[in-house]
C-alpha positions as CSV (number, residue, x, y, z in Angstrom):
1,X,-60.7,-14.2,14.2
2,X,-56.6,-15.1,14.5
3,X,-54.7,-12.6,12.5
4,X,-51.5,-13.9,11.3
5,X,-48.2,-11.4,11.3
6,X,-45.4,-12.0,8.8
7,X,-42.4,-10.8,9.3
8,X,-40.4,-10.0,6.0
9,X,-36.1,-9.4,6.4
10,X,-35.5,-6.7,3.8
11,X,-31.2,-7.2,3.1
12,X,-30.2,-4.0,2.2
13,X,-28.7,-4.3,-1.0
14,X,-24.8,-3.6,-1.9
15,X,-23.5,-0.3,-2.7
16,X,-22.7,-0.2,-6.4
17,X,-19.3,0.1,-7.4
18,X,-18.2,3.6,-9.1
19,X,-14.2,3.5,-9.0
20,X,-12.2,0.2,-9.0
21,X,-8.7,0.7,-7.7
22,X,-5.5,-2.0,-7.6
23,X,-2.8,-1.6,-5.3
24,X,0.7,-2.9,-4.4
25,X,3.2,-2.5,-2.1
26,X,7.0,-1.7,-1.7
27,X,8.2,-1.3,-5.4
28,X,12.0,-0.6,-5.1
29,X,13.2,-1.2,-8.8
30,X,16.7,-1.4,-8.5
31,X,19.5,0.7,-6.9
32,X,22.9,2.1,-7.8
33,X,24.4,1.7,-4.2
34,X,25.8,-0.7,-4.0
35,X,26.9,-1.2,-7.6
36,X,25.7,-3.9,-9.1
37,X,22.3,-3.7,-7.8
38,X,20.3,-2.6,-11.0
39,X,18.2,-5.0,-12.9
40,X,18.8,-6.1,-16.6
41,X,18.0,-4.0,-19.4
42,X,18.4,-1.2,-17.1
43,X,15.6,-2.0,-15.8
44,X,13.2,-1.7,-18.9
45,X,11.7,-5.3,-18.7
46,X,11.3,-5.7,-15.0
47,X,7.4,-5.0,-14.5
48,X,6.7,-6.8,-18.1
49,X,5.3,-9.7,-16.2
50,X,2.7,-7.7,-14.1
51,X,1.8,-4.7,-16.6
52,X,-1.4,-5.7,-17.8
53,X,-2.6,-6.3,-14.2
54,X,-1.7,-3.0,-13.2
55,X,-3.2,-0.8,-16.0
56,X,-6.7,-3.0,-15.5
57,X,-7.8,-0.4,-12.7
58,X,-9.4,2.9,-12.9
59,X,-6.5,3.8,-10.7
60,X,-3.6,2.2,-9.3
61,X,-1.1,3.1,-6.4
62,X,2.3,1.9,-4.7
63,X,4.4,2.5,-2.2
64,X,7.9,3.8,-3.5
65,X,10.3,2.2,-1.0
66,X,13.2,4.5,-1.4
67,X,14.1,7.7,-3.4
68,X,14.4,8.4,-7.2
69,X,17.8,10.5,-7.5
70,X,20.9,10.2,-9.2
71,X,23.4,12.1,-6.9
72,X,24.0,12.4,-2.8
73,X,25.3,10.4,-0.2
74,X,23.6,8.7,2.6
75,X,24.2,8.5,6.2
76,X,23.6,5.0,6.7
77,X,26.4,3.7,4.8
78,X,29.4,3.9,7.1
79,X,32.6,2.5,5.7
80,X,32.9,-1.5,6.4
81,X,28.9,-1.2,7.1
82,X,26.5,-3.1,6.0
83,X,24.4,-0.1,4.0
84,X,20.6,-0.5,3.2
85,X,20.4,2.8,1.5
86,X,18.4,2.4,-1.7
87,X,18.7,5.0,-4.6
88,X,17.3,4.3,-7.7
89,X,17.4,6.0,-10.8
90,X,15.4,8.6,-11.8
91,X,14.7,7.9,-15.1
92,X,13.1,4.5,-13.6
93,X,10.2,6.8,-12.8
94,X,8.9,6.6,-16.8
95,X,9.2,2.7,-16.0
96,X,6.0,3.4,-12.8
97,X,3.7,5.4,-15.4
98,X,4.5,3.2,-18.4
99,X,3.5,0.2,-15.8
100,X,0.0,2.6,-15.6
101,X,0.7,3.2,-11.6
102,X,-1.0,7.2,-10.8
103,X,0.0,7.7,-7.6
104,X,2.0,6.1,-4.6
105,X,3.6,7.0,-1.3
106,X,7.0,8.4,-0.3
107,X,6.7,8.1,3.1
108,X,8.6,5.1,4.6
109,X,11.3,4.6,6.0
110,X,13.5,4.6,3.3
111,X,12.6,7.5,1.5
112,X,15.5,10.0,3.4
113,X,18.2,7.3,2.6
114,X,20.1,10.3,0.9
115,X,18.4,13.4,2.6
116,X,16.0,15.8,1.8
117,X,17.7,17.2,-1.8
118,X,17.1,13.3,-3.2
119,X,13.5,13.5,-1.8
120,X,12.8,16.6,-3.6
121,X,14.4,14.9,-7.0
122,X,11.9,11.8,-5.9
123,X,8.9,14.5,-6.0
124,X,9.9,16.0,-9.4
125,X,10.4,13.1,-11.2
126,X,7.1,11.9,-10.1
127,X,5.3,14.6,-11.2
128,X,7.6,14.5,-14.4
129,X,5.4,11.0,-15.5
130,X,2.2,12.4,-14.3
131,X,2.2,10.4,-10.5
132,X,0.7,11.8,-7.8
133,X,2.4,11.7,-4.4
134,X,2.1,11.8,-0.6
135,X,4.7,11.7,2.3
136,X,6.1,15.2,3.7
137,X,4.6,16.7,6.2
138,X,1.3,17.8,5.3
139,X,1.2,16.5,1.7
140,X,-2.2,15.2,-0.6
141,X,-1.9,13.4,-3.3
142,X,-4.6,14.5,-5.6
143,X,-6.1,12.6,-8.7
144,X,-9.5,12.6,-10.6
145,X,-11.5,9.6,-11.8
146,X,-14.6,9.4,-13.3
147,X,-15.3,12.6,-12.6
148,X,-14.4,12.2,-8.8
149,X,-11.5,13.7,-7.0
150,X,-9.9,11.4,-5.0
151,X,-7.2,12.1,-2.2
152,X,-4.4,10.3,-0.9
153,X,-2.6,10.8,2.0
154,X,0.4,8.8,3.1
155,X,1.7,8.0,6.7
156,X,5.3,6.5,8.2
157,X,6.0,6.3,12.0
158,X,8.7,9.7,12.0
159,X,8.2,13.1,12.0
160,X,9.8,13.2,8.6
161,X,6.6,12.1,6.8
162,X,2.9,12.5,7.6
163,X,3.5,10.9,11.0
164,X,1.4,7.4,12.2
165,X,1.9,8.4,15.4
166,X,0.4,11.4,15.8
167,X,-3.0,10.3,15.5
168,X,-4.7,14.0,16.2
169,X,-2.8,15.8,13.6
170,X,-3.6,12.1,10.9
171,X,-7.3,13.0,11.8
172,X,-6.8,16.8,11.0
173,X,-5.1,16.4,7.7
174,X,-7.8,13.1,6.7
175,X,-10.7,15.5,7.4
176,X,-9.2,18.4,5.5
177,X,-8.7,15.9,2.8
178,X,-12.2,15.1,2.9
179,X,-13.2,18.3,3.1
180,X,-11.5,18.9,-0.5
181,X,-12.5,15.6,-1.9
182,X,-14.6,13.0,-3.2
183,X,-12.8,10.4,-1.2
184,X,-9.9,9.7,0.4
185,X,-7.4,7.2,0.8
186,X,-5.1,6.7,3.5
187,X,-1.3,5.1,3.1
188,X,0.5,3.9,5.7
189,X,4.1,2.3,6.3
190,X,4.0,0.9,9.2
191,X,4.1,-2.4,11.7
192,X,7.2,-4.8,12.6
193,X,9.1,-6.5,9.8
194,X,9.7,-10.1,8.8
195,X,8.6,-13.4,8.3
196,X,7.3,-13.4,11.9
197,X,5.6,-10.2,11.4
198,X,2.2,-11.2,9.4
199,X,-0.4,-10.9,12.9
200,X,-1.7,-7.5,13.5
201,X,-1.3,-6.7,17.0
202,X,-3.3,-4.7,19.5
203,X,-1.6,-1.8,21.1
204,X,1.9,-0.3,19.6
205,X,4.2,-2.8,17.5
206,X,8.0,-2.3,18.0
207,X,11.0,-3.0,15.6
208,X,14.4,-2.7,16.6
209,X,13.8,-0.3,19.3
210,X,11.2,1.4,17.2
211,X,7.7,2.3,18.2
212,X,6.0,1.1,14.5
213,X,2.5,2.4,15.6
214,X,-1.2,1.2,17.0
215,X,-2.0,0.4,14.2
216,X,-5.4,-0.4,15.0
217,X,-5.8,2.8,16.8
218,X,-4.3,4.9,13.6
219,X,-6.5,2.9,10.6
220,X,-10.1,2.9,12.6
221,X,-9.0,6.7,13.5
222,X,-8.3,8.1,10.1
223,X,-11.6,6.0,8.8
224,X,-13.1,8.0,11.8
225,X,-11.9,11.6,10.2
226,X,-13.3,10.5,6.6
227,X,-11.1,8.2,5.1
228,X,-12.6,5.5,3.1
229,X,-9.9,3.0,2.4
230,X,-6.7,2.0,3.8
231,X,-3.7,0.5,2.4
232,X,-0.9,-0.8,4.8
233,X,2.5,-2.0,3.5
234,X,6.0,-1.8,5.8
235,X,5.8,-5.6,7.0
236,X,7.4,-6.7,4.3
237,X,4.8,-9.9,4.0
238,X,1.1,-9.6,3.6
239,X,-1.4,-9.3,6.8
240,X,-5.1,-9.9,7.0
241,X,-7.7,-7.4,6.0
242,X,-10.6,-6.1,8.0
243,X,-13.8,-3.8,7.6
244,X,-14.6,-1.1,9.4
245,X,-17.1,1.2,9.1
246,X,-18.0,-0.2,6.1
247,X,-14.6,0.3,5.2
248,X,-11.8,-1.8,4.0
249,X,-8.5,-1.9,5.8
250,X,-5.8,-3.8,4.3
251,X,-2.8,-4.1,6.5
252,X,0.3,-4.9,4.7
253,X,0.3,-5.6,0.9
254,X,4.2,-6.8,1.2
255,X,6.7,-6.9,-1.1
256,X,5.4,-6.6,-5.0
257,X,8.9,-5.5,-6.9
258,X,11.8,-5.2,-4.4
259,X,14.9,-5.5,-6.7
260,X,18.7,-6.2,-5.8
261,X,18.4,-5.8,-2.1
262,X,15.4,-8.0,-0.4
263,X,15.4,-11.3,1.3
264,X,12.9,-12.4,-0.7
265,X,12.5,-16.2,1.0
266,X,9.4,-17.8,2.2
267,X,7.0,-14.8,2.7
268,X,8.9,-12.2,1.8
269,X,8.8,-13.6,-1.7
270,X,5.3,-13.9,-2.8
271,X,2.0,-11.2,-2.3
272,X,-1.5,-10.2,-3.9
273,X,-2.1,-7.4,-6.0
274,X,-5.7,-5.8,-3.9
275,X,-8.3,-4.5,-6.1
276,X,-11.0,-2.9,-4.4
277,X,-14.0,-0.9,-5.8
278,X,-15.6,1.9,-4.1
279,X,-19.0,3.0,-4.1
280,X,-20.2,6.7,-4.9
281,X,-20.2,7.5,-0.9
282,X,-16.5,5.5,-0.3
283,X,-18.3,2.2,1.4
284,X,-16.6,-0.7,0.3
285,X,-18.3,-2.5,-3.1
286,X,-16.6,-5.6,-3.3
287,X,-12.8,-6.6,-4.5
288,X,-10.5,-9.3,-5.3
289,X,-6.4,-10.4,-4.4
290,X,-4.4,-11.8,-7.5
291,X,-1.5,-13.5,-6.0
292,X,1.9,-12.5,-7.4
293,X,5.5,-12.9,-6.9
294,X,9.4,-12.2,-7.5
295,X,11.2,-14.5,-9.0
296,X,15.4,-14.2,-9.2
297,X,16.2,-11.2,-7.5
298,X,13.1,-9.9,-7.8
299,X,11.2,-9.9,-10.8
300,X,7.7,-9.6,-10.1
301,X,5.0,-12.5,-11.8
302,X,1.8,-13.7,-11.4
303,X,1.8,-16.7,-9.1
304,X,-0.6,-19.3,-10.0
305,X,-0.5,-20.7,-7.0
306,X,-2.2,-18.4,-5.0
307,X,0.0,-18.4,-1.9
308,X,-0.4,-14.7,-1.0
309,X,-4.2,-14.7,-1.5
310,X,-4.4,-18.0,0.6
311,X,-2.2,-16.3,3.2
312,X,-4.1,-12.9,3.1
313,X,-7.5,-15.7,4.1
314,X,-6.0,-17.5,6.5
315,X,-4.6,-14.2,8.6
316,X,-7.3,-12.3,7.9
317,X,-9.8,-15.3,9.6
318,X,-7.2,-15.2,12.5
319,X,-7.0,-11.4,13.3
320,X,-10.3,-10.8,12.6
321,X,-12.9,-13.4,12.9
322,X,-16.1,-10.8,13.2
323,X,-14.6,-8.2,11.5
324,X,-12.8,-9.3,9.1
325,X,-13.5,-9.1,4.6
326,X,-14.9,-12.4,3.6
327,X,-12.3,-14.1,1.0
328,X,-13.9,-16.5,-1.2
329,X,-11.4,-20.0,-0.7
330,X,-11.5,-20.2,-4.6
331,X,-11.6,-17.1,-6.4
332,X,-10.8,-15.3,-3.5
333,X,-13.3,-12.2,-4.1
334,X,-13.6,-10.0,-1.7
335,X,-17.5,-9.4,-0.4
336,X,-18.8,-8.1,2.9
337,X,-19.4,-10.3,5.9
């Protein structure tokens, strides 16, 4: 008698998606130095283009480039210098939580433009319109959905902030987060800048004599200590995405509403909105980019043309051929490889 084996490949199947979160990158709406600088309507129109796409989320974070305050002077503007100190309004913040954003980081490198007093104005209006927050030292952003609490910590390469380059003490406050929450999300602001700055390196990255962090090292660390998803932004242009753990890392989500200020040619110009959803136990449970962009001097749109998205594919097949999110070349949906 033969006796015949088969062998039968169970796929495991994919974890169902329980919270679906969107997320952008360096929103700077506008500032007061120098004058001139604030957009039209005082600013009341400027996310009218991009509104919808941000309230369609269970939740939805940015990173705040630069402090909400309406007083104080900065040390980087030095007379007959060239000053990149950004000070918006804060009664701009009711223009973030009409847009339906919940929470968002304050740790980069532009949030001490006017020193400590305007970060602590940045904080309270925040929590005036209900958005959670993360960037000093130490800080969780904390926010409930669907029953879950999720945390949020955000990370910038200085001591000022949660710090990218102190990888033990990342780990220590990630795992505290975790130990306090449902899931947790890590920010972080970090990486060279500029149109030659889309490739995710190995080892440090350094701009203008600045160690930017590993970031490699820092994102797979922090998923390490419990987080289960990472948002990048500091680049200033998108960067490919990757999965680790089975979860997803997003290197730079570039430039979404940078008003006033920002070279905003080539690259710098155009971006994707990320939407991700989570599964009960933080694994990754599929996503999508929407391309968008800034028209003028930066008014953010949808862009039809999909050149972030296709950008996002194309880097993320570069940096990270085995590891990296498969991107569908049409819809570009975001599945497991």
């Amino acid at each position: 008698m033969v006796l015949t084996v088969l062998s039968v490949l169970v796929l495991a199947a994919p974890p169902e998606p329980l919270i679906r979160l969107r997320a952008v990158g360096d929103v700077m709406l506008g500032t007061t130095v120098p004058e001139g600088k604030l957009p039209p309507d005082d600013g009341a129109k400027l996310l009218e283009g991009v509104t919808a796409l941000l309230q369609d989320a269970d939740l939805t974070f940015a990173n705040f480039e630069g402090p909400l305050c309406d007083s104080g002077t900065s040390a980087k503007c030095r007379k007959g210098g060239n000053c990149f100190a950004f000070r918006t309004p804060t009664a701009y913040a009711k223009y973030l939580e009409a847009a339906g954003i919940d929470f968002g980081s304050t740790a980069n490198n532009h949030s001490g433009d006017f020193g400590e007093a305007c970060r602590r104005e940045t904080e309270k209006a925040l929590d005036a319109h209900h958005i959670a927050w993360s960037g000093p030292p130490g800080s969780i952003a904390r926010v409930t959905s669907k029953g879950k609490k999720l945390a949020m910590v955000a990370f910038h390469t200085s001591a000022a902030c949660n710090d990218v380059n102190d990888l033990a003490a990342a780990k220590k406050l990630v795992q505290q987060a975790k130990a306090e929450s449902d899931l947790v999300i890590v920010s972080f602001h970090g990486g060279a800048e500029g149109t030659n700055a889309t490739r995710v390196k190995d080892g440090a990255e350094r701009y203008l004599g600045e160690n930017r962090g590993d970031l490699k090292a820092f994102t797979h660390g922090v998923i390490d200590a419990g987080a289960d998803l990472v948002l990048g932004h500091g680049p200033h242009v998108v960067r490919g995405m990757e999965l680790y753990k089975d979860r997803l890392i997003a290197y730079s989500l570039g430039n979404f509403a940078t008003y006033g200020r920002f070279d905003l040619s080539g690259p710098l110009g155009f971006t994707v909105m990320l939407e991700v959803s989570l599964a009960e136990d933080g694994r990754f449970a599929g996503g999508k980019l929407i391309s968008t962009k800034q028209e003028g001097k930066g008014v953010p749109v949808p862009d039809d043309t999909q050149r972030g998205a296709k950008l996002v594919r194309q880097l993320t097949q570069l940096d990270f051929p085995k590891t990296g999110v498969r991107i569908d070349e049409q819809t570009f949906v975001l599945s497991a490889p």
